[in-house]
Structure formats: C-alpha cells, structure tokens
One Martini backbone bead per residue (centre of mass of N, CA, C, O) as a GRO file, in nm:
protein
  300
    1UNK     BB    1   0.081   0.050   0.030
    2UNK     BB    2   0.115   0.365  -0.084
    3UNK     BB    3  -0.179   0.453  -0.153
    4UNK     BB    4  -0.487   0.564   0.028
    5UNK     BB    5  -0.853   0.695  -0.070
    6UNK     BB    6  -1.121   0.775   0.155
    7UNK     BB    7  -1.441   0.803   0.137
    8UNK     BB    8  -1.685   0.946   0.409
    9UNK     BB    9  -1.952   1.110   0.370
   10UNK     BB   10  -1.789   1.419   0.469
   11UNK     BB   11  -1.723   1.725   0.496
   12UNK     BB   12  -1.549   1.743   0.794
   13UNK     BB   13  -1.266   1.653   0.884
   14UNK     BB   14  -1.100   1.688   1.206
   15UNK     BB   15  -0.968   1.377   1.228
   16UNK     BB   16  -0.702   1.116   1.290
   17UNK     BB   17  -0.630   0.799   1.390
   18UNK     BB   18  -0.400   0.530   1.547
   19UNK     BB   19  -0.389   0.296   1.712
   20UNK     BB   20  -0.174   0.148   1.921
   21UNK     BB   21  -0.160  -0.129   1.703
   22UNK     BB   22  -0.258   0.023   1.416
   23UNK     BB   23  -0.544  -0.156   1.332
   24UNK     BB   24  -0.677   0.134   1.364
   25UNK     BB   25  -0.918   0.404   1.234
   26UNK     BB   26  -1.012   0.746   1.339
   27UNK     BB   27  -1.244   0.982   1.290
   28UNK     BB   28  -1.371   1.308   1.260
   29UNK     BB   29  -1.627   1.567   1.278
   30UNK     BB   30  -1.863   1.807   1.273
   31UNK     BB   31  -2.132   1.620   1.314
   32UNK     BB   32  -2.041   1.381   1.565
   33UNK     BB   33  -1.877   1.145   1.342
   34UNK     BB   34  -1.744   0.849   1.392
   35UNK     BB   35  -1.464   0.668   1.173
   36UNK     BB   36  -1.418   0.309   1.179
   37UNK     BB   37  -1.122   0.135   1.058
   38UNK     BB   38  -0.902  -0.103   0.873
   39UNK     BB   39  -0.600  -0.041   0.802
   40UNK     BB   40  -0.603  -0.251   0.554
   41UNK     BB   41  -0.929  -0.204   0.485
   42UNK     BB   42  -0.994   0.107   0.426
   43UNK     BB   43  -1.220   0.033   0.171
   44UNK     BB   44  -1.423  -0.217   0.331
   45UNK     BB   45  -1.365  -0.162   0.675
   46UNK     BB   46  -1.649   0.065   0.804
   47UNK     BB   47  -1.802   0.261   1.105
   48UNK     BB   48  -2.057   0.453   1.167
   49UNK     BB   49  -2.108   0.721   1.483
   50UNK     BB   50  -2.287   0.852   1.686
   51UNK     BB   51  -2.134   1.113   1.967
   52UNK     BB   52  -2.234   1.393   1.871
   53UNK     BB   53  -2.382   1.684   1.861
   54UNK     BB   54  -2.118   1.810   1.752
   55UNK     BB   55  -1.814   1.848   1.717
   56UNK     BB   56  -1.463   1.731   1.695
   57UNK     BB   57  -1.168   1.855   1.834
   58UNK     BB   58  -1.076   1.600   1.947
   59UNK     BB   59  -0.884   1.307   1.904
   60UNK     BB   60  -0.807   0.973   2.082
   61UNK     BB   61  -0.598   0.684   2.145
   62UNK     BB   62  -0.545   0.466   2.356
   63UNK     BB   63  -0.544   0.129   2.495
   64UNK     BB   64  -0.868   0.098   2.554
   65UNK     BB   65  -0.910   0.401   2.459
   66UNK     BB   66  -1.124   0.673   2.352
   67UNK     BB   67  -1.096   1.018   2.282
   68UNK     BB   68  -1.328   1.338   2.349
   69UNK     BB   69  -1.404   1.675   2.176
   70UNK     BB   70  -1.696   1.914   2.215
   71UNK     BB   71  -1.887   2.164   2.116
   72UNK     BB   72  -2.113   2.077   2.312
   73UNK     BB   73  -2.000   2.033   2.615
   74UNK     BB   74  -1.798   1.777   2.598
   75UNK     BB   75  -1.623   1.491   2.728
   76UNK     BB   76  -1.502   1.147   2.591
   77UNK     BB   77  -1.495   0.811   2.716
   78UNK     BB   78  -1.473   0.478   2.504
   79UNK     BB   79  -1.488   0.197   2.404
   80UNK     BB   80  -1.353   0.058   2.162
   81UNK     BB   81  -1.464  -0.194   2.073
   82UNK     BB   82  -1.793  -0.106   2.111
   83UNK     BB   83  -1.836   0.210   2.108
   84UNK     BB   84  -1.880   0.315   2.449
   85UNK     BB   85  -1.951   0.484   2.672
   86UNK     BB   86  -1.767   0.538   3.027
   87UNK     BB   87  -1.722   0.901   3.057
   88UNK     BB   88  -1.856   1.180   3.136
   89UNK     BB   89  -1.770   1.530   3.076
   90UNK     BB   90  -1.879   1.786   3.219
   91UNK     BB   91  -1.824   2.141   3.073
   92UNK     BB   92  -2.103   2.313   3.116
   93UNK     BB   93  -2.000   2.561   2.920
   94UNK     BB   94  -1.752   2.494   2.748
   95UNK     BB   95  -1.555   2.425   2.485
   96UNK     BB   96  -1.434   2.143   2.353
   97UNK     BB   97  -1.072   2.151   2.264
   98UNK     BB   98  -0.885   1.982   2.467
   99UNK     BB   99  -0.685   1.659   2.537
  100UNK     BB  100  -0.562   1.435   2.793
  101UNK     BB  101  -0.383   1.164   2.890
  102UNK     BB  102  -0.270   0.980   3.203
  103UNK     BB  103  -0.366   0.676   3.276
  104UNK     BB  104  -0.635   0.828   3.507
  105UNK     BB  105  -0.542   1.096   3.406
  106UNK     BB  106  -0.720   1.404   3.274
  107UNK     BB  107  -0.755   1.673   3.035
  108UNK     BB  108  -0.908   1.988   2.998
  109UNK     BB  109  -1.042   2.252   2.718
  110UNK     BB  110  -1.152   2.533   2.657
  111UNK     BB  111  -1.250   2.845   2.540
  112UNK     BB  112  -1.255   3.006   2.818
  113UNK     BB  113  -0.999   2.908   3.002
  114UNK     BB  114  -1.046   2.578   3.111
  115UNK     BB  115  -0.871   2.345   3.321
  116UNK     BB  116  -0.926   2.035   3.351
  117UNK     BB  117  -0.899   1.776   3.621
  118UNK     BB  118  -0.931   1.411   3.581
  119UNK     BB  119  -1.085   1.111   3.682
  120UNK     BB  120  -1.193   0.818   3.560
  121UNK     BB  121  -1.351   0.733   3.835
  122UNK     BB  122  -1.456   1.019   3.872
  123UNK     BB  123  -1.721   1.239   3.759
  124UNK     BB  124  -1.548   1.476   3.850
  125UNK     BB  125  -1.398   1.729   3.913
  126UNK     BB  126  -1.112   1.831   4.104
  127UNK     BB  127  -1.046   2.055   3.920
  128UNK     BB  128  -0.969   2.438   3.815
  129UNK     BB  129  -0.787   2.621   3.568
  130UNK     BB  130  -0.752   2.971   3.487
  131UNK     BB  131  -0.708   3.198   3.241
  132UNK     BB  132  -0.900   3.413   3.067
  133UNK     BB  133  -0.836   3.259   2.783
  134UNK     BB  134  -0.836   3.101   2.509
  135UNK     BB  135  -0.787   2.756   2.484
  136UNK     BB  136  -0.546   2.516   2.277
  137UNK     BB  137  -0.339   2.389   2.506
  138UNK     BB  138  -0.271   2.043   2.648
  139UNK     BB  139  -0.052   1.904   2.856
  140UNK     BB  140   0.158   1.657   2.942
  141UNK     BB  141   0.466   1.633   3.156
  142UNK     BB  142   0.541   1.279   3.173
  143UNK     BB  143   0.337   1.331   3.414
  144UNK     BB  144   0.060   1.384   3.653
  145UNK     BB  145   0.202   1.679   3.771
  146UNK     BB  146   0.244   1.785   3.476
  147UNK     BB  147   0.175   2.071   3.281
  148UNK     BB  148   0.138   2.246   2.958
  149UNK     BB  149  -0.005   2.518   2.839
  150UNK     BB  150  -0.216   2.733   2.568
  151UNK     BB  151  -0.334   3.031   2.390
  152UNK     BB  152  -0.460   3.322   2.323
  153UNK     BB  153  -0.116   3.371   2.373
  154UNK     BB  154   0.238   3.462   2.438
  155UNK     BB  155   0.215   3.221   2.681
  156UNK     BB  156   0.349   2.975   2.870
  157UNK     BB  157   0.267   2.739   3.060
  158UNK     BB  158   0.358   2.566   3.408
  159UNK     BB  159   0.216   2.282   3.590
  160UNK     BB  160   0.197   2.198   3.961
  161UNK     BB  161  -0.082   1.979   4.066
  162UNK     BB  162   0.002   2.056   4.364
  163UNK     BB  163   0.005   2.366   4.321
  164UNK     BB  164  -0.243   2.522   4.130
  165UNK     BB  165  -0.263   2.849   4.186
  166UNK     BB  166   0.007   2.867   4.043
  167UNK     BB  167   0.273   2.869   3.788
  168UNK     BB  168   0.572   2.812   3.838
  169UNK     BB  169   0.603   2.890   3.509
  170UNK     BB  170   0.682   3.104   3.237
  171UNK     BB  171   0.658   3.217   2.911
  172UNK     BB  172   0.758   3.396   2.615
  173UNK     BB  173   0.750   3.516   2.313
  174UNK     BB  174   0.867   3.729   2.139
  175UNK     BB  175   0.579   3.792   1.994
  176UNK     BB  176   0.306   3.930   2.139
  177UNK     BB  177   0.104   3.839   1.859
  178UNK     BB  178   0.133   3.578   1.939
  179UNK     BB  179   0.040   3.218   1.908
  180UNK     BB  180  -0.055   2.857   2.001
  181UNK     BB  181  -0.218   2.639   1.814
  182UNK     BB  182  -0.009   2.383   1.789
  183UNK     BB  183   0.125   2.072   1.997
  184UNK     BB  184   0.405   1.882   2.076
  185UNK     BB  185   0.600   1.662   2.122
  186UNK     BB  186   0.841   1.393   2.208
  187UNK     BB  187   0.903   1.134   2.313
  188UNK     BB  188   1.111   1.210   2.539
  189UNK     BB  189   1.015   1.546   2.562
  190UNK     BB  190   1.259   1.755   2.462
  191UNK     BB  191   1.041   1.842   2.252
  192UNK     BB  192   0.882   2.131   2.155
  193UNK     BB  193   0.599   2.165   1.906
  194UNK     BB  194   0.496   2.462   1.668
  195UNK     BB  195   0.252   2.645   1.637
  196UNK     BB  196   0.199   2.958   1.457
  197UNK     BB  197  -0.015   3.208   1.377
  198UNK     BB  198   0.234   3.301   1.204
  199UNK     BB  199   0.350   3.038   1.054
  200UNK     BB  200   0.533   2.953   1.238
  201UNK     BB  201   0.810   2.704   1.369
  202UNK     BB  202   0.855   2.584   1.697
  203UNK     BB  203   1.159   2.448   1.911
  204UNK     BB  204   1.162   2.347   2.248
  205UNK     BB  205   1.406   2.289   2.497
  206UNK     BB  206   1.427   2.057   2.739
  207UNK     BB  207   1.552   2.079   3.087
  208UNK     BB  208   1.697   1.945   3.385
  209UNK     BB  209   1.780   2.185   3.689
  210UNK     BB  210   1.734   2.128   3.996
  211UNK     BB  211   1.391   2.059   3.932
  212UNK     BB  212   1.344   2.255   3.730
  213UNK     BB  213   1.247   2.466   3.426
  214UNK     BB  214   1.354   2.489   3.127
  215UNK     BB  215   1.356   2.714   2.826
  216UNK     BB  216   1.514   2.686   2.477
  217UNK     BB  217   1.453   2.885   2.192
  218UNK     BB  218   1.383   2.744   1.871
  219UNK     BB  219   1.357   2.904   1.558
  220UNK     BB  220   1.259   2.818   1.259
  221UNK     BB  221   1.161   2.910   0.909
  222UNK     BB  222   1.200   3.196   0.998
  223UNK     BB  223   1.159   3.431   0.719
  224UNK     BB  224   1.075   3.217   0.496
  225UNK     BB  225   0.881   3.218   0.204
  226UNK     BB  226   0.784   2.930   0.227
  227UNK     BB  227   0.621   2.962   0.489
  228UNK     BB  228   0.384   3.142   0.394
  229UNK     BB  229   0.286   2.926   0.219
  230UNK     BB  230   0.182   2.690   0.431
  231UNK     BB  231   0.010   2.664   0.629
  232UNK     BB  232  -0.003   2.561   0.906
  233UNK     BB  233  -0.129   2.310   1.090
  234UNK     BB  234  -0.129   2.050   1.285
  235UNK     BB  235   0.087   1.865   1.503
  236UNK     BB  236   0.314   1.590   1.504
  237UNK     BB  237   0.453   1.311   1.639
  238UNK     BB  238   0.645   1.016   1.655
  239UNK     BB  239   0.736   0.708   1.825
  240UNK     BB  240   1.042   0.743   1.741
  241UNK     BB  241   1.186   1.033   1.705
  242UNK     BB  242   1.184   1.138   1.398
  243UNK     BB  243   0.897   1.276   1.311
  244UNK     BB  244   0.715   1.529   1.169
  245UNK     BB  245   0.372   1.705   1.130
  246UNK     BB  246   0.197   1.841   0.863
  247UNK     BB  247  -0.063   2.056   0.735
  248UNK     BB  248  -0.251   2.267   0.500
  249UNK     BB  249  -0.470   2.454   0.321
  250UNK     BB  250  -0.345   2.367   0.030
  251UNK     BB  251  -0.304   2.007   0.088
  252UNK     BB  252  -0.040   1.988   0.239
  253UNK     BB  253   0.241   1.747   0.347
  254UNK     BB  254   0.441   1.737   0.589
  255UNK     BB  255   0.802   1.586   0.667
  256UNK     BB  256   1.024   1.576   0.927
  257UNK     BB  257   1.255   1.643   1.102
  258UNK     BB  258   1.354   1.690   1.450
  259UNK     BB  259   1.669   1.740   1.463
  260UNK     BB  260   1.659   1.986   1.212
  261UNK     BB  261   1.396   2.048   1.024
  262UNK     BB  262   1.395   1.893   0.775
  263UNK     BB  263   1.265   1.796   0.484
  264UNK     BB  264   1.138   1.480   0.345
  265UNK     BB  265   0.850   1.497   0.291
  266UNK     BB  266   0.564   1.591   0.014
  267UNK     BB  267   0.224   1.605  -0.010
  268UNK     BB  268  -0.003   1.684  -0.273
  269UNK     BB  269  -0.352   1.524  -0.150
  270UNK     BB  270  -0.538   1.744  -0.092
  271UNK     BB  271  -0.736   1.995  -0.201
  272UNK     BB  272  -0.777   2.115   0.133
  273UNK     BB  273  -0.817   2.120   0.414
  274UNK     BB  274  -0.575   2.004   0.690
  275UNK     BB  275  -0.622   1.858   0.991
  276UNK     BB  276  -0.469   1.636   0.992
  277UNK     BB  277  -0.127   1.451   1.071
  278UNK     BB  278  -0.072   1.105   1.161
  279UNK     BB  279   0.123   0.808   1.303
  280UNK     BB  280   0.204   0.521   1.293
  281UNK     BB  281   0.336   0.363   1.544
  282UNK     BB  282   0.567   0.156   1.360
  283UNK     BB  283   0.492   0.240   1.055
  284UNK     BB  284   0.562   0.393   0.779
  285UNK     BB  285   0.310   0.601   0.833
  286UNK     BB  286   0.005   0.816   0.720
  287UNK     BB  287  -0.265   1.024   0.821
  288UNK     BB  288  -0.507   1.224   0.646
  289UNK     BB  289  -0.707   1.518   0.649
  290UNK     BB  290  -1.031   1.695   0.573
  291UNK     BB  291  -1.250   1.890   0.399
  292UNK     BB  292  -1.279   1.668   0.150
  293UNK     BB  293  -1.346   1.406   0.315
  294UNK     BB  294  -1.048   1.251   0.302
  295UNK     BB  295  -0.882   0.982   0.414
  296UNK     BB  296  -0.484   0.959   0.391
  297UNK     BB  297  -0.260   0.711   0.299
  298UNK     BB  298   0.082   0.690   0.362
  299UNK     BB  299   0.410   0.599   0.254
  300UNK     BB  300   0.749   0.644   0.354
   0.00000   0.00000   0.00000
C-alpha cells in the first residue's frame, strides 16, 4: 500500500488518529461522527457512529479507550471494542477543545479559558484552572503531576498540580501579538514543537536543572518566504523520535526530520484544508484528513 483515499461521505473531518496497535484508524467530523476503518482494508471495513452533538475537536486513541472533545460542552471516554461511552465529563458552560490523558488522570480545556483536571473513575473534575482566554493546547509533561498550557496569548505556561494556584514558570513568546495553535511533544519529552499564528513552527528545548524547568527557544523556518506559503495546520510527532508533521491550507503535507527540522517528505494529496496528520505507531505510514472529506494514508 503506497497510498490509499477513502472518502467518508463527511464534508468536513476534524481529526483522524492509529490506534495504539496501528490495526485501526477513527477519524472525527464537524457534525459529531466518528468513522472507525481497519487500517489494512480501510475501503472495505468501516462503521460510522454519532457519539456527538456538535464538533469533534480532539480525538485520539489510549490503549484500551478512546478520548474525544467537543464543541457539545463534553469530553468523552469511550470503551474502543465497542464504541460506547464509559465516562462523560460535563464541562459546563465552554466548549471542548484539547484534551490529554495518562494513566487515569485526563486534562480538558475549553475556549473559555478553563483547564480540568480529572479522575477517569470519579465523575466530577477535581479542580479546574482558568485562565481568562480561550486554551488552545494542554498536554501532560512526563507525568500526571505537570502540565503546559498555552491558548491566544503569547505565554506558555507549565503547572505543577500539585500546587495548582499559580504556575511554577512560564515563558513568553518573542513576538507580543503570536499565540500557539497547535503543539506536540518528542517521545522523550525532550523537544516541544509548535505551530504558531503567524505561520512560523517553533522547537522548544526542555532542560532540567537541579528539578527546575527551563526552556530554551529555538525557531525554524522563521523569516524563510516558503514558509508563508505553507500555512501549516496542527502537528504531530512520531514514536520512534524520528519525525514530525503537519499539513497545510492548501491541501500540502509535510513530514520532517525532528533532529535538524530539515524536511523529509511533502505530498500534496489532498484539494482542501488539512485538518490532522498523525503517524501509524510502529510502521512509516501516515494518515491525513481534512475539509476534502477524505481520508488519506500514505507510506514513507
């Protein structure tokens, strides 16, 4: 298989992601359908599910579950085997845009500017953090005792939730007027990749000196006229340590080296706007979606 294109009769996929074993991909809409394919023969077995009223912001695939946020005012955990929902996390009033888990601790963030944390066996958030504008990114950082924040400001912030009133650190961006739209880790931890507004992809280096956290700012592609062009969407990075992606407005994929930023692969396989593009677990394939409505993997 070097490329496969399955259309799923959606106008607009939000998300598509490998499970943990690579044999399955699930894909997300704007109009709250998942479509759960079988990575080997994804244009002969797939079914389709409404599990959302509205949007489907994050999706992504644990080991035994998967995780989803949406515009609804919900996050779901969702028993993977069956596709059925084993814990709705009601958040109120904002809507759902990221979210994180490890272990049984799950991280929610909505546009309002609040980050839950909670407990996948107790129903209710066990504290929430605000931040007074609308969160784009929260991730875990190593362990379920540190996250890092970010949304339209041109601040990172990184909490230690064991004392959750105030952060720990936090940096600022060079440029007041930029924010990060979308961030990912390195498999070690070690390098934090990001999109910002401003069409530039910054590589953030993490430190850690007698248990402080420091971070030291490394921008790419910054100033370079191909950049402007790229207009790159969300990023994502592989788990072999090897490589990132993302893909772009007009339908480009890129695939890059993480070590250098140089790139690697570029298709331009999709007419429209690229929503998501993540990497199968173990083997060099990836999988890309977006407003095209279509669903491609390729290998590399």
């Amino acid at each position: 298989m070097k490329q496969a294109k399955i259309t799923l009769g959606i106008l607009e996929i939000t998300n598509c992601s490998f499970s943990p074993n690579g044999k399955i991909i699930g894909c997300t809409s704007s109009d709250g359908n998942l479509v759960i394919l079988n990575s080997r023969f994804p244009q002969k077995i797939y079914k389709k599910y409404k599990i959302h009223k509205d949007k489907i912001n994050r999706f992504f695939f644990g080991f035994r579950n998967f995780f989803t946020a949406s515009s609804d005012k919900t996050c779901g955990i969702w028993n993977t085997e069956i596709v059925k929902k084993i814990r709705n996390l009601d958040l109120v009033t904002g809507e759902g845009i990221e979210m994180d888990c490890i272990e049984h601790e799950v991280i929610t963030t909505t546009n309002l500017g609040s980050v839950g944390f909670w407990d996948q066996r107790i129903l209710h958030p066990l504290f929430w953090i605000n931040h007074g504008f609308p969160l784009l990114n929260a991730k875990f950082f190593k362990n379920s005792e540190k996250i890092i924040t970010s949304g339209v400001s041109s601040e990172i912030f990184l909490w230690d939730l064991r004392n959750f009133q105030k952060p720990f650190s936090f940096f600022s961006l060079k440029e007041k007027t930029n924010f990060i739209s979308s961030s990912c880790f390195s498999k070690d931890f070690l390098n934090f990749f990001c999109l910002n507004n401003n069409q530039t992809i910054s590589k953030w280096s993490f430190n850690f000196f007698n248990r402080n956290l420091k971070l030291k700012n490394r921008t790419f592609l910054e100033g370079e006229p191909l950049l402007i062009n790229l207009k790159p969407q969300k990023i994502s990075c592989d788990t072999s340590g090897n490589f990132f992606a993302f893909g772009n407005l007009n339908g480009t994929v890129f695939v890059n080296f993480q070590k250098n930023c140089k790139n690697f692969r570029k298709f331009k396989i999709h007419t429209h706007e690229i929503s998501e593009v993540n990497f199968h677990p173990t083997n060099r394939i990836i999988c890309s979606c977006g407003n095209d409505g279509k669903l491609i993997i390729n290998e590399l």
